[in-house]
MARMITI-685020 format. One record per residue (C-alpha): residue number from 1; residue in one letter; x, y, z. Coordinates in nm, 3 decimals, m for minus. Layout:
! MARMITI-685020
<bami->NUM | numar->a | X->X | Y->Y | Z->Z> .
...
***
This chain:
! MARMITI-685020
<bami->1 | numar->x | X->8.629 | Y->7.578 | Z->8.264> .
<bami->2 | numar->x | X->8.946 | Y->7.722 | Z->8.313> .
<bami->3 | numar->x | X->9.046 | Y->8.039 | Z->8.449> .
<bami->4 | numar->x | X->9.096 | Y->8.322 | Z->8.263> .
<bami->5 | numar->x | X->9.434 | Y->8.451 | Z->8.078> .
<bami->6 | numar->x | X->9.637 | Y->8.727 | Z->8.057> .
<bami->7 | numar->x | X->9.571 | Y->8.908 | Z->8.350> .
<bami->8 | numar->x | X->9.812 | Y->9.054 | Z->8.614> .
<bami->9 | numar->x | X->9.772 | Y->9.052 | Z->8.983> .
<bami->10 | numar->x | X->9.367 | Y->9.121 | Z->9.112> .
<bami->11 | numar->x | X->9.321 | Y->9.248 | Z->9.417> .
<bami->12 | numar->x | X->8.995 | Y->9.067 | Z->9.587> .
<bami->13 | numar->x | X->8.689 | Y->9.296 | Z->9.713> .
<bami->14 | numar->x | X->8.464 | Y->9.119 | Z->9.985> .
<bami->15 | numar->x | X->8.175 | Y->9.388 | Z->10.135> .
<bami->16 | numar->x | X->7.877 | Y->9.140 | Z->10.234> .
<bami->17 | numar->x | X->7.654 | Y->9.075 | Z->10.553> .
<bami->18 | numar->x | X->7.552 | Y->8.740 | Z->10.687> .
<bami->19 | numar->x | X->7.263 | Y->8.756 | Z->10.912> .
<bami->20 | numar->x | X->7.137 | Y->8.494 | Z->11.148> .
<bami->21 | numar->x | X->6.873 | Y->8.459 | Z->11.438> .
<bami->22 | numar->x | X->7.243 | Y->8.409 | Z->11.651> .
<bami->23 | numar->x | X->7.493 | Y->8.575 | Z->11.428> .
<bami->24 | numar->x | X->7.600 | Y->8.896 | Z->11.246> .
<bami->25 | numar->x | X->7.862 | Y->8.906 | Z->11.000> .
<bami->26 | numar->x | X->7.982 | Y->9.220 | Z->10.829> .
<bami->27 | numar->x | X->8.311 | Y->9.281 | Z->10.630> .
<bami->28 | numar->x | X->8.425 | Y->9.499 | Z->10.365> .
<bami->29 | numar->x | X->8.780 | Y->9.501 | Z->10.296> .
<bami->30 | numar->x | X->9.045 | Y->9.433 | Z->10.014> .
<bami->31 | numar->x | X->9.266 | Y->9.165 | Z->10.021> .
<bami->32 | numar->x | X->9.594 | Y->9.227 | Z->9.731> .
<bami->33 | numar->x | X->9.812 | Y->8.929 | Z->9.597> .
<bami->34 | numar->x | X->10.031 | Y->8.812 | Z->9.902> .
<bami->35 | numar->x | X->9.932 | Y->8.667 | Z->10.209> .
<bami->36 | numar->x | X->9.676 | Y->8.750 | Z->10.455> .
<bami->37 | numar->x | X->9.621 | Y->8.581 | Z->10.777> .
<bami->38 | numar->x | X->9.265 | Y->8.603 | Z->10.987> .
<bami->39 | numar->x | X->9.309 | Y->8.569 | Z->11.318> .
<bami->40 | numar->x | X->9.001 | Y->8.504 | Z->11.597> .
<bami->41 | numar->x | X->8.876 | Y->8.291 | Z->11.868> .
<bami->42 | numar->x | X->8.601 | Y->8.046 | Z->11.791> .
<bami->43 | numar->x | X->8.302 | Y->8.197 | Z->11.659> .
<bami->44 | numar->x | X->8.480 | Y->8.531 | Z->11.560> .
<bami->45 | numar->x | X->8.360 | Y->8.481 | Z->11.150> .
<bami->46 | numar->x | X->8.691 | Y->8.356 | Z->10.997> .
<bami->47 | numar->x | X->8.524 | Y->8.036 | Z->10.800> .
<bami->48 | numar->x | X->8.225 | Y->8.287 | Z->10.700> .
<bami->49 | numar->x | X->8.460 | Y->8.458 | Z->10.533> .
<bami->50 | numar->x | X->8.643 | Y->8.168 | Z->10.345> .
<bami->51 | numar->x | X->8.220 | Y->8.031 | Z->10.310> .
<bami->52 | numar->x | X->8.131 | Y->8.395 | Z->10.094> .
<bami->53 | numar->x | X->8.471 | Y->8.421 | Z->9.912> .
<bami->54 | numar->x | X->8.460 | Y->8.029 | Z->9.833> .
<bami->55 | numar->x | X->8.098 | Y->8.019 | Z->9.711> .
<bami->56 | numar->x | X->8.031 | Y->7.783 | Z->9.982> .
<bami->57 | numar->x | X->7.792 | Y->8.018 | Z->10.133> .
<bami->58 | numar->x | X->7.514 | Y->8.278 | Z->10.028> .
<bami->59 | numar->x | X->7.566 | Y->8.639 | Z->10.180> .
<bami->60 | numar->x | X->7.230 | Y->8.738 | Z->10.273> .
<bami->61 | numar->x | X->7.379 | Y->9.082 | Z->10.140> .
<bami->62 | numar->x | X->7.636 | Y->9.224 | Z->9.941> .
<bami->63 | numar->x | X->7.909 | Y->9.194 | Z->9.675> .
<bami->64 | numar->x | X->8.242 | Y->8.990 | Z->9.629> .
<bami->65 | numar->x | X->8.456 | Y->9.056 | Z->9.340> .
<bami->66 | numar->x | X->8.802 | Y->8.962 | Z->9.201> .
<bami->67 | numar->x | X->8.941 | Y->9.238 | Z->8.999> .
<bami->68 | numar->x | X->8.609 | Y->9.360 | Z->8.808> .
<bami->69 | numar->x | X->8.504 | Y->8.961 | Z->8.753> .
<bami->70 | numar->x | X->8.181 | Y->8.973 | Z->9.022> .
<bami->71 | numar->x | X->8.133 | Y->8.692 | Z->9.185> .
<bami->72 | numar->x | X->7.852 | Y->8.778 | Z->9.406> .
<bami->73 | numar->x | X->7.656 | Y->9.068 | Z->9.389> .
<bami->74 | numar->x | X->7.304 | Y->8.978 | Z->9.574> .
<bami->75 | numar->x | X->7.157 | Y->9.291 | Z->9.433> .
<bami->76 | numar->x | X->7.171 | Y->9.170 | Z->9.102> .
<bami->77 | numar->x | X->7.068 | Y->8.816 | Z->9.247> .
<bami->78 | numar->x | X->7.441 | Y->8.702 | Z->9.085> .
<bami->79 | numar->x | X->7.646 | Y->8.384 | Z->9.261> .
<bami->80 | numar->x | X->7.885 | Y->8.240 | Z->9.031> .
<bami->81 | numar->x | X->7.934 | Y->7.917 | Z->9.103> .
<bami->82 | numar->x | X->8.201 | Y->7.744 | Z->9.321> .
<bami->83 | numar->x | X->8.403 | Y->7.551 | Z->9.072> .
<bami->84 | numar->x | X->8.374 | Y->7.886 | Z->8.826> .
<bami->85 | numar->x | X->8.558 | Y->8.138 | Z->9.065> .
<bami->86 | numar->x | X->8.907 | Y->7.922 | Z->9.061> .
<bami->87 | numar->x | X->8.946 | Y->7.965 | Z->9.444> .
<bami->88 | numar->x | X->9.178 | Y->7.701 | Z->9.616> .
<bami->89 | numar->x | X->9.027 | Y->7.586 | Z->9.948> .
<bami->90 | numar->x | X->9.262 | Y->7.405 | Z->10.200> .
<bami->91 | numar->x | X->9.052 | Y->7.283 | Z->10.484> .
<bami->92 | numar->x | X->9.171 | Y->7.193 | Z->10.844> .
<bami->93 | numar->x | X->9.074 | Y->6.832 | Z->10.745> .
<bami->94 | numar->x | X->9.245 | Y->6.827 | Z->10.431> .
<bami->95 | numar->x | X->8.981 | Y->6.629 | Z->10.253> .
<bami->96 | numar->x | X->9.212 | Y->6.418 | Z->10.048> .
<bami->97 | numar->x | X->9.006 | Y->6.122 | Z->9.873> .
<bami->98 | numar->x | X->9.140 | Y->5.860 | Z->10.051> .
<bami->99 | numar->x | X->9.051 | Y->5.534 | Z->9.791> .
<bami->100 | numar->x | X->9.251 | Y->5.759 | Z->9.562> .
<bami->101 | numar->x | X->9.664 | Y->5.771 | Z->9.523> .
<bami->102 | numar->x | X->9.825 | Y->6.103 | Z->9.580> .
<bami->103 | numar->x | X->9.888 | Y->6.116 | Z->9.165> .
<bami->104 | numar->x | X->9.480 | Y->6.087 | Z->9.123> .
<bami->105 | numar->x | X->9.375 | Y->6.334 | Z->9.410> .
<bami->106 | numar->x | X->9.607 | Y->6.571 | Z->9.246> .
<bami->107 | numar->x | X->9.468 | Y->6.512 | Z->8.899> .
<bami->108 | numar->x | X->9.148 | Y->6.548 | Z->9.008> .
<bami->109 | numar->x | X->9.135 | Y->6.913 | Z->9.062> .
<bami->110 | numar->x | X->9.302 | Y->6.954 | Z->8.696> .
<bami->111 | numar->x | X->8.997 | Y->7.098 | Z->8.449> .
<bami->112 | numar->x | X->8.834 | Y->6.801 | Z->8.242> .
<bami->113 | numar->x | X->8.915 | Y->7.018 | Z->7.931> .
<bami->114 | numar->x | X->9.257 | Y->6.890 | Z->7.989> .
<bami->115 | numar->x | X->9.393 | Y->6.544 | Z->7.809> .
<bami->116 | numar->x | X->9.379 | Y->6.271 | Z->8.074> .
<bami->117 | numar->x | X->9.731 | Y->6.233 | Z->8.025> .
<bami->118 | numar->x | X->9.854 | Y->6.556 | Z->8.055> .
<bami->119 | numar->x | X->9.655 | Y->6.583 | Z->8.407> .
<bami->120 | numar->x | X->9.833 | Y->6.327 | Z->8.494> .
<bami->121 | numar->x | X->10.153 | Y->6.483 | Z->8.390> .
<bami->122 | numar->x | X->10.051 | Y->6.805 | Z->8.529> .
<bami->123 | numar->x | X->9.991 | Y->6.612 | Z->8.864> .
<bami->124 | numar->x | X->10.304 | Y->6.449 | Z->8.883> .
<bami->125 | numar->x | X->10.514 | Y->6.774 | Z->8.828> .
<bami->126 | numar->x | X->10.297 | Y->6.960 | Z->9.123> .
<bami->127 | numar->x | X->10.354 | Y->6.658 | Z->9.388> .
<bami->128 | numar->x | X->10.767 | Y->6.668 | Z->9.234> .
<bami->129 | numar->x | X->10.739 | Y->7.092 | Z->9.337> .
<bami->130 | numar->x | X->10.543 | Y->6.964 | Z->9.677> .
<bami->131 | numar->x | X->10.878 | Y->6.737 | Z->9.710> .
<bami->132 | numar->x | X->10.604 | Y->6.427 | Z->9.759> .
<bami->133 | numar->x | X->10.732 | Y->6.313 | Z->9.415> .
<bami->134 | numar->x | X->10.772 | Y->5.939 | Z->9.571> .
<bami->135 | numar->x | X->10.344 | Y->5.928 | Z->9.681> .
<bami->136 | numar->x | X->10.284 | Y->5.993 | Z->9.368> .
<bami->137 | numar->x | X->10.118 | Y->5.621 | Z->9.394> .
<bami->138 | numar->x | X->10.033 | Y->5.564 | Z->9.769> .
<bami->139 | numar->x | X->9.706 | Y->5.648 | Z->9.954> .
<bami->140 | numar->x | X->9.671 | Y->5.890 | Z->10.196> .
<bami->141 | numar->x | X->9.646 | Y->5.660 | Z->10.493> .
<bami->142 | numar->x | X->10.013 | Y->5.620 | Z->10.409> .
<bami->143 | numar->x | X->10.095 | Y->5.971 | Z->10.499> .
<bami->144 | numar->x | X->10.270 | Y->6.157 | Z->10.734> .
<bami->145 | numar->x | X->10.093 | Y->6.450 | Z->10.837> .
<bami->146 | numar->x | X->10.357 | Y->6.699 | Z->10.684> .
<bami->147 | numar->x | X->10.327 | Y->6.460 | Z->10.341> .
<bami->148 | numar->x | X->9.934 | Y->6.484 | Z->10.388> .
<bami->149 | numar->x | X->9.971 | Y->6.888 | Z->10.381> .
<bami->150 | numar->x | X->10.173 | Y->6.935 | Z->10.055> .
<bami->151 | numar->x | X->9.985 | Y->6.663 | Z->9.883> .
<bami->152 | numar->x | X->9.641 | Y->6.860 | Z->9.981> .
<bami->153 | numar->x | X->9.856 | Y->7.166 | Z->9.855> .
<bami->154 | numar->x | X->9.927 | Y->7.068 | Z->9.557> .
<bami->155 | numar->x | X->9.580 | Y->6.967 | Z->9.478> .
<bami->156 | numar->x | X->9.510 | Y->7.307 | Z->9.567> .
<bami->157 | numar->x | X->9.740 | Y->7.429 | Z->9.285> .
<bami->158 | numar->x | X->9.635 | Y->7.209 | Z->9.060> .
<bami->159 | numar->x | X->9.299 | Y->7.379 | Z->8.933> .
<bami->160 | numar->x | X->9.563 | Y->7.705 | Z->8.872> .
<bami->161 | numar->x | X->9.384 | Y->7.907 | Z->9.135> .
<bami->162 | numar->x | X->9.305 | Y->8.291 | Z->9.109> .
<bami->163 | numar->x | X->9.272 | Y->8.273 | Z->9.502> .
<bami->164 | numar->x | X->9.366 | Y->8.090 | Z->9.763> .
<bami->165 | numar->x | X->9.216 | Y->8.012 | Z->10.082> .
<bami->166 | numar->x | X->9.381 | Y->7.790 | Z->10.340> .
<bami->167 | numar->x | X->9.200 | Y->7.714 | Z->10.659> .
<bami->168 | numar->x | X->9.384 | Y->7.634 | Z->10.964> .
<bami->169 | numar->x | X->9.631 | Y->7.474 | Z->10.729> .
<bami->170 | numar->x | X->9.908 | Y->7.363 | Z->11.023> .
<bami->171 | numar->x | X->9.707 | Y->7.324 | Z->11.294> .
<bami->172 | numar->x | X->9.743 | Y->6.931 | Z->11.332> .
<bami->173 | numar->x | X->10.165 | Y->6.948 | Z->11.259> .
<bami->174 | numar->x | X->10.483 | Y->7.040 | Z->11.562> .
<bami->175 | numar->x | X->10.682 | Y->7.336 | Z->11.492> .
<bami->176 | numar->x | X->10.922 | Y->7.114 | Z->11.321> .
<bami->177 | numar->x | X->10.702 | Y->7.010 | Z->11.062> .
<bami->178 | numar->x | X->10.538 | Y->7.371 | Z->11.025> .
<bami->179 | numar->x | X->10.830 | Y->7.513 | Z->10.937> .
<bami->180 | numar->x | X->10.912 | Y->7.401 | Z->10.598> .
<bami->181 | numar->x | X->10.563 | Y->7.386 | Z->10.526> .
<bami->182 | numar->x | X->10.510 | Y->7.761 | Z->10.626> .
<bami->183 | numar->x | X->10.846 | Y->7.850 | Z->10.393> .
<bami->184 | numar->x | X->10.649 | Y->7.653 | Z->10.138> .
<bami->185 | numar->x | X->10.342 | Y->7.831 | Z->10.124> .
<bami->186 | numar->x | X->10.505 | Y->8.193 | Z->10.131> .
<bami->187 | numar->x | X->10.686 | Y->8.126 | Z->9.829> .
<bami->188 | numar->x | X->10.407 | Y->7.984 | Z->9.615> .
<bami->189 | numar->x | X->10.188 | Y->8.245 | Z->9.722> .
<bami->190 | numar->x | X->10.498 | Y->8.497 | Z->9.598> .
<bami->191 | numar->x | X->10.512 | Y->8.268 | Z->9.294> .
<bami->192 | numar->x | X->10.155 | Y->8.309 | Z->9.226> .
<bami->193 | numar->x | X->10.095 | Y->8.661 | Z->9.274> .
<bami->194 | numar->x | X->9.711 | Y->8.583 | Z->9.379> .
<bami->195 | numar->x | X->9.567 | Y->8.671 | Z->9.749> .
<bami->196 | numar->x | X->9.599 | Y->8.452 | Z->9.985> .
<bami->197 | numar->x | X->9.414 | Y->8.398 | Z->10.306> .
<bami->198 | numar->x | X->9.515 | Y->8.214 | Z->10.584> .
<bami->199 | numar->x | X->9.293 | Y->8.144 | Z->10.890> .
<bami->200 | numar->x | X->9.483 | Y->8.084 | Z->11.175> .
<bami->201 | numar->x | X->9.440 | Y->8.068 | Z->11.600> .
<bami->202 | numar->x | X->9.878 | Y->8.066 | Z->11.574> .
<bami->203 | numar->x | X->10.063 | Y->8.432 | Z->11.612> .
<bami->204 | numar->x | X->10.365 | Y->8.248 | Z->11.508> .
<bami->205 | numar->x | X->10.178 | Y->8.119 | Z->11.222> .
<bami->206 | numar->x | X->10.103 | Y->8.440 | Z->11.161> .
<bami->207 | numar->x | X->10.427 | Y->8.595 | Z->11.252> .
<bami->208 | numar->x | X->10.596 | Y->8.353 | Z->10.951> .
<bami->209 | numar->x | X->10.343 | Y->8.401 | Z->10.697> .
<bami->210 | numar->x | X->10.160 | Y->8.746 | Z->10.680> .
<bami->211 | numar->x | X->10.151 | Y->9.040 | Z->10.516> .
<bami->212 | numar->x | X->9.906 | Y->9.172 | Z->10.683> .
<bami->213 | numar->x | X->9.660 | Y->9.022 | Z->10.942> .
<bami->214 | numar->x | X->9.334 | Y->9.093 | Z->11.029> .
<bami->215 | numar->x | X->9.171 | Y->9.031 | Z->11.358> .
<bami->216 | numar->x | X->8.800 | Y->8.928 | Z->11.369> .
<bami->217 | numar->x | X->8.590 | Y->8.914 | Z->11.668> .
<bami->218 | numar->x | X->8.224 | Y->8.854 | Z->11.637> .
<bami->219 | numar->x | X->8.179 | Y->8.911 | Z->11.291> .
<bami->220 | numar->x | X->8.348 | Y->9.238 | Z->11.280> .
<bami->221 | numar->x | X->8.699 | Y->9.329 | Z->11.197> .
<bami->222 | numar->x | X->8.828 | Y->9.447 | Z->11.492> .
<bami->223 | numar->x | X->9.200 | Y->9.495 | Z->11.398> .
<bami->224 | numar->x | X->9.372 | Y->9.515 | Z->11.057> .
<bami->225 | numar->x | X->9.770 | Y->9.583 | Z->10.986> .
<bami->226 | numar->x | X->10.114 | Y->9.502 | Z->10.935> .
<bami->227 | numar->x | X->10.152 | Y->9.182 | Z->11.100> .
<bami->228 | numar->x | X->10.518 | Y->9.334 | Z->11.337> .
<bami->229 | numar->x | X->10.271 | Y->9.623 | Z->11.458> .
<bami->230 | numar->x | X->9.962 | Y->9.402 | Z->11.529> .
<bami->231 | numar->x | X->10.111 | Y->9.131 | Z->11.718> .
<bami->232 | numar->x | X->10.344 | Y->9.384 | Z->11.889> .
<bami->233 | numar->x | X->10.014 | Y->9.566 | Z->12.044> .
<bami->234 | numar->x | X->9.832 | Y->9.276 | Z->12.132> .
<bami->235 | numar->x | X->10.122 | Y->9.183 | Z->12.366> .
<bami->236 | numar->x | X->10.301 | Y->8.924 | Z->12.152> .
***
């Protein structure tokens, strides 16, 4: 189905525990329309948080909400599901569909309520945006790894998402090819108006593209500001 209209900017509400024989999880925190990066070593509970805002994983307690739409609320027993909640995920791996061109992975993403054709056409304006106009027909074995990213980013935008969630999005590009791509994302997300987290192990990353950052270290929020004053104490 496709997301709902009309509304201005939501802020997203995430207070939920994950509990495990090895691991504890615990966050509650806001996260308004811009750009948020999560910073942590291995381990810390950045892709458990992308897991309960994403719907890929069950809190074993709590409540995630965007604006007063609940998502999860484990009191209630409620867990809308994945494809209902509208939130873009970008994983480390991309996860392009690599039998398909750049113009169907695109497309795919578009709600089936929309005309085949106009997915299509919808498609072939976001990869234009992306300025990876020319794949529009090529498989992703074709790609260079800065083509790879905005193709898997404009996949992302394709399902018009209500939040997005980008995971390690550079990690595999050279400063030279992170820097358009990091210019990119900062002025879709302003376009959008819809939060925007970005996990990331890079303080430059961070430096370029936050907001605010938030640092987790075993499951816990251990750190949480303006990205010049967070960096700045941590010595960077």
């Amino acid at each position: 189905r496709s997301p709902p209209r009309g509304r201005g900017p939501m802020a997203l509400t995430v207070d939920v525990v994950v509990e495990r024989p090895d691991f504890r999880f615990a966050i509650a925190t806001s996260f308004a329309p811009g750009i948020t990066c999560v910073l942590g070593p291995s381990g810390a509970g950045k892709s458990t948080l992308l897991g309960a805002i994403s719907g890929l994983l069950r809190p074993t307690r709590g409540r995630v909400a965007l604006g007063d739409e609940v998502w999860v609320d484990t009191a209630r027993g409620l867990h809308v599901a994945i494809e209902a909640r509208h939130a873009a995920y970008l994983f480390q791996s991309l996860a392009l569909f690599p039998h398909l061109s750049a113009l169907h992975n695109v497309a795919y993403a578009v709600p089936r309520t929309v005309p085949r054709a106009e997915r299509h056409a919808r498609a072939q304006a976001l990869l234009a945006k992306l300025g990876v106009g020319h794949l529009a027909h090529r498989r992703p074995r074709t790609y260079s790894g800065g083509e790879a990213q905005r193709v898997a980013l404009a996949r992302a935008l394709a399902m018009t998402p209500r939040v997005m969630l980008l995971d390690e999005p550079f990690s595999a590009l050279d400063r030279e090819r992170k820097r358009p791509l990091i210019a990119l994302v900062r002025a879709l997300a302003t376009e959008l108006a819809i939060p925007t987290i970005a996990v990331t192990h890079s303080l430059g990353e961070a430096r370029a593209l936050a907001d605010r950052v938030i640092r987790m270290d075993h499951g816990q929020v251990v750190a949480d500001g303006a990205p010049a004053e967070l960096l700045a104490r941590a010595g960077h």
